[in-house]
C-alpha positions in Angstrom: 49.2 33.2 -0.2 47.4 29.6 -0.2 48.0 27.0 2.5 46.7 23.7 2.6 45.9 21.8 5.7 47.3 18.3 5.6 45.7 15.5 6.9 42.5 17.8 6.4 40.5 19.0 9.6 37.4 17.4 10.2 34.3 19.1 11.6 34.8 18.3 14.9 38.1 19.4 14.9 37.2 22.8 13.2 38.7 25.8 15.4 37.0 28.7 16.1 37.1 31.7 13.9 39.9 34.0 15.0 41.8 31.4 17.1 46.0 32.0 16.8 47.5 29.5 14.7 51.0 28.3 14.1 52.9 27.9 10.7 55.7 25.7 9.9 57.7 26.7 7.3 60.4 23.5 8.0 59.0 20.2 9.2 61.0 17.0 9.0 59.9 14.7 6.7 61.4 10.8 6.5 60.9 8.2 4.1 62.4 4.6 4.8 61.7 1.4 2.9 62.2 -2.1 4.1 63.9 -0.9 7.4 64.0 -4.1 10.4 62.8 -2.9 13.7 63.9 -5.9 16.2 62.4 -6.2 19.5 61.5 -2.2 19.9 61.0 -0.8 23.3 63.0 -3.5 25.0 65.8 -1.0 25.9 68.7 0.8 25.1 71.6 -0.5 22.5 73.8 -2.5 24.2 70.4 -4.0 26.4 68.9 -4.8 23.1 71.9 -6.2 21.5 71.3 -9.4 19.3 71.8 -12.4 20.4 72.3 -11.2 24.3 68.8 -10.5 24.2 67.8 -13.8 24.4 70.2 -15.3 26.3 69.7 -17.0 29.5 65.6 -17.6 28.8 65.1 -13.6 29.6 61.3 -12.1 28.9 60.5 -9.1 27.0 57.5 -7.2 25.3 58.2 -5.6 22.2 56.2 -2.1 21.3 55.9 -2.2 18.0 54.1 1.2 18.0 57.3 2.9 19.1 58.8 1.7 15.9 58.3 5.4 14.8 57.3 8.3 16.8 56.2 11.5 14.9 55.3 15.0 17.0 55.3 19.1 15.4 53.6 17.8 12.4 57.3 15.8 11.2 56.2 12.4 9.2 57.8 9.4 8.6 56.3 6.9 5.4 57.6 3.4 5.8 57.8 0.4 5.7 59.1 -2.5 7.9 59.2 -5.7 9.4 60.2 -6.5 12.9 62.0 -10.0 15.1 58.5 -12.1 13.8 58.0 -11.0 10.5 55.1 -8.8 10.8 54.5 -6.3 8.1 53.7 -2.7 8.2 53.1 0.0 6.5 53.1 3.2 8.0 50.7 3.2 10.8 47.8 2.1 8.7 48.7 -1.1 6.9 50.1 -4.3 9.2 50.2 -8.2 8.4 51.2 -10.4 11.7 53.0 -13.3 9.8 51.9 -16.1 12.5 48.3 -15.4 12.0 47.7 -14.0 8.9 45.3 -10.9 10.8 45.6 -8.2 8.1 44.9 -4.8 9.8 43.8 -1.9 8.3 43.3 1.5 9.9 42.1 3.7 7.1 38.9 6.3 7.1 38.1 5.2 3.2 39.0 1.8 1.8 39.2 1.5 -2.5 38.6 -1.0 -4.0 38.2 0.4 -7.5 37.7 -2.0 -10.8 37.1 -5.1 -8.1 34.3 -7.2 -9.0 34.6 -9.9 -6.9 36.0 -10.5 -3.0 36.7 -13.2 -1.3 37.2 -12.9 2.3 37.5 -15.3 5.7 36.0 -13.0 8.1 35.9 -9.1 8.0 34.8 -7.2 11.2 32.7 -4.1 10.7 32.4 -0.9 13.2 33.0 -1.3 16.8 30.9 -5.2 16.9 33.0 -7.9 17.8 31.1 -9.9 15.9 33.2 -11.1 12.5 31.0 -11.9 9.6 32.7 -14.9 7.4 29.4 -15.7 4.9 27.1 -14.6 3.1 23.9 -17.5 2.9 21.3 -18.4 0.7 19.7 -21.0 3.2 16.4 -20.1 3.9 16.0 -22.2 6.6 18.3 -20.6 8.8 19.4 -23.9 10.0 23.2 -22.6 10.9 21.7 -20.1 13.8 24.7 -18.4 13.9 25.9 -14.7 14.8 28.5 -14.9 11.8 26.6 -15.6 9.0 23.8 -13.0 7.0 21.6 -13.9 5.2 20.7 -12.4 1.2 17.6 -11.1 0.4 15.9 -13.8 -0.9 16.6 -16.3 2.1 14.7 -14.0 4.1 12.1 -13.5 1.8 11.5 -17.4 1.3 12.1 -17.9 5.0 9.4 -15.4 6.2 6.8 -17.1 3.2 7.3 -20.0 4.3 5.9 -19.1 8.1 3.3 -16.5 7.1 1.1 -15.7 4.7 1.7 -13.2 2.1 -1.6 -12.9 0.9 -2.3 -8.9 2.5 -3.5 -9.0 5.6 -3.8 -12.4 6.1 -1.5 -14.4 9.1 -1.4 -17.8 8.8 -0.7 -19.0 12.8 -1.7 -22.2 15.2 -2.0 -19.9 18.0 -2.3 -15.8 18.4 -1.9 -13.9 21.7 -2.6 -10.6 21.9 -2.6 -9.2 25.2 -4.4 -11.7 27.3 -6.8 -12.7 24.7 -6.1 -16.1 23.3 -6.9 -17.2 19.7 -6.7 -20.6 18.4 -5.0 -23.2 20.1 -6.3 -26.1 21.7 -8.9 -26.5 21.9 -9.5 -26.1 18.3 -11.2 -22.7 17.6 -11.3 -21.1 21.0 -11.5 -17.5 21.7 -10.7 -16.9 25.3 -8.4 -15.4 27.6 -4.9 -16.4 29.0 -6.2 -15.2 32.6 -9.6 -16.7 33.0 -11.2 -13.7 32.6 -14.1 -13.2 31.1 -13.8 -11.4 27.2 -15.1 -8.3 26.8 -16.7 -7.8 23.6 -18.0 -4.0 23.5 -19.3 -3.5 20.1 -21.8 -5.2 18.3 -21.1 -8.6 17.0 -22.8 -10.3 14.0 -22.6 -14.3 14.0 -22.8 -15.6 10.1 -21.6 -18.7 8.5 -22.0 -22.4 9.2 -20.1 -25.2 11.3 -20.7 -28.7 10.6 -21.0 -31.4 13.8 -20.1 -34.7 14.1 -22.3 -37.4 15.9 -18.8 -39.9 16.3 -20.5 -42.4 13.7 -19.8 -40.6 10.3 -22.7 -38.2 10.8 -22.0 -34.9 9.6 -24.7 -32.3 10.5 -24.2 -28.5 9.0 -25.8 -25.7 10.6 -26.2 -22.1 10.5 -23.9 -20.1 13.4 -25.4 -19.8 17.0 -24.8 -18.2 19.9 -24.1 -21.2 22.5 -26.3 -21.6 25.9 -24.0 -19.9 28.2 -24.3 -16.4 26.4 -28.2 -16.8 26.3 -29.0 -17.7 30.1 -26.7 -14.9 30.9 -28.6 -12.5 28.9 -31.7 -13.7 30.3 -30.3 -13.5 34.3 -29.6 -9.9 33.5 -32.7 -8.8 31.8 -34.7 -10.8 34.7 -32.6 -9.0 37.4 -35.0 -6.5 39.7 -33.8 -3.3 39.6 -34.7 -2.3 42.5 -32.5 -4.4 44.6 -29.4 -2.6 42.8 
């Protein structure tokens, strides 16, 4: 004998080997097309009788999921509308007329042969956020949580702030830690704090600077180390060790 388990059981609602089940040899199953479920769950038949219902300006919630009610594995496939219009199919497919919200509640969604889709807004996992566009501006200039951007707007987006040359990072300004590089003034190395930079290892000075006098004179020399570095050296070699 073969039995087939239908809607299948995922892993997480596997049960555990040896557990007792129960067959069903005679489950009830409907099937009703185009049926009209007006105002459902407002009560009984003579309370929701049409038109009393609406008589004398009385207020009412409708419960549209009580439309159908399935328990011991019986199913009902349908289809319906109800007092606004709305559209459903089965429990998984719904269309509310006065918005145009199409809802669907489905594990895996085909869309076989499609090559193109054109979509207002579609809402993904549990986000709230609803993405309506796909952009090609690489300037980012909408700054919004509903638009994403292709591959190649962040690719020219990113170029166009860094430099793609390796290693290389083009910047005004770098902080890293409390060490400051760049900024202003032009070509300083120092530190956010105040503090003095520690340099541990060895440092070789190379290259050249050029100076400028104010009156056109440019004057290019080799790399130094600057005055304060020097006397500061030469307090600390002068220093007698035996006051330490």
């Amino acid at each position: 004998m073969r039995f087939q388990i239908s809607p299948r059981l995922d892993v997480q609602y596997a049960v555990p080997h040896g557990a007792e089940v129960t067959l069903r040899e005679r489950f009830s199953q409907c099937r009703i097309s185009g049926h009209d479920f007006l105002d459902i769950g407002t009560g009984n038949f003579e309370q929701t009788n049409y038109p009393q219902l609406y008589s004398g300006g009385a207020f009412f919630t409708a419960a549209p999921e009580n439309e159908v009610y399935e328990s011991n594995s019986g199913r009902v496939f349908y289809v319906s509308t109800d007092q606004d219009g709305n559209f459903r199919t089965g429990e998984l497919f719904s269309v509310q007329q006065a918005t145009g919200i199409v809802t669907i509640s489905a594990e895996f969604f085909d869309l076989d042969g499609l090559s193109e889709l054109a979509l207002g807004g579609v809402r993904l996992g549990g986000s709230g956020t609803v993405v309506n566009e796909f952009s090609t501006d690489p300037t980012f200039a909408a700054d919004s949580n509903n638009v994403i951007p292709t591959q190649r707007a962040i690719a020219t987006f990113l170029a166009d702030r860094l430099s793609v040359g390796g290693e290389s990072l083009e910047v005004n300004k770098l902080q890293a830690g409390r060490v400051l590089v760049g900024g202003i003034p032009e070509n300083e190395l120092n530190t956010v704090t105040g503090q003095y930079l520690l340099i541990p290892s060895d440092v070789v000075f190379d290259g050249t600077f050029e100076t400028n006098d104010g009156e056109g004179n440019i004057t290019t020399q080799q790399t130094a180390i600057s005055g304060t570095i020097i006397s500061q050296m030469m307090f600390l070699n002068g220093k007698d060790e035996s006051m330490q």
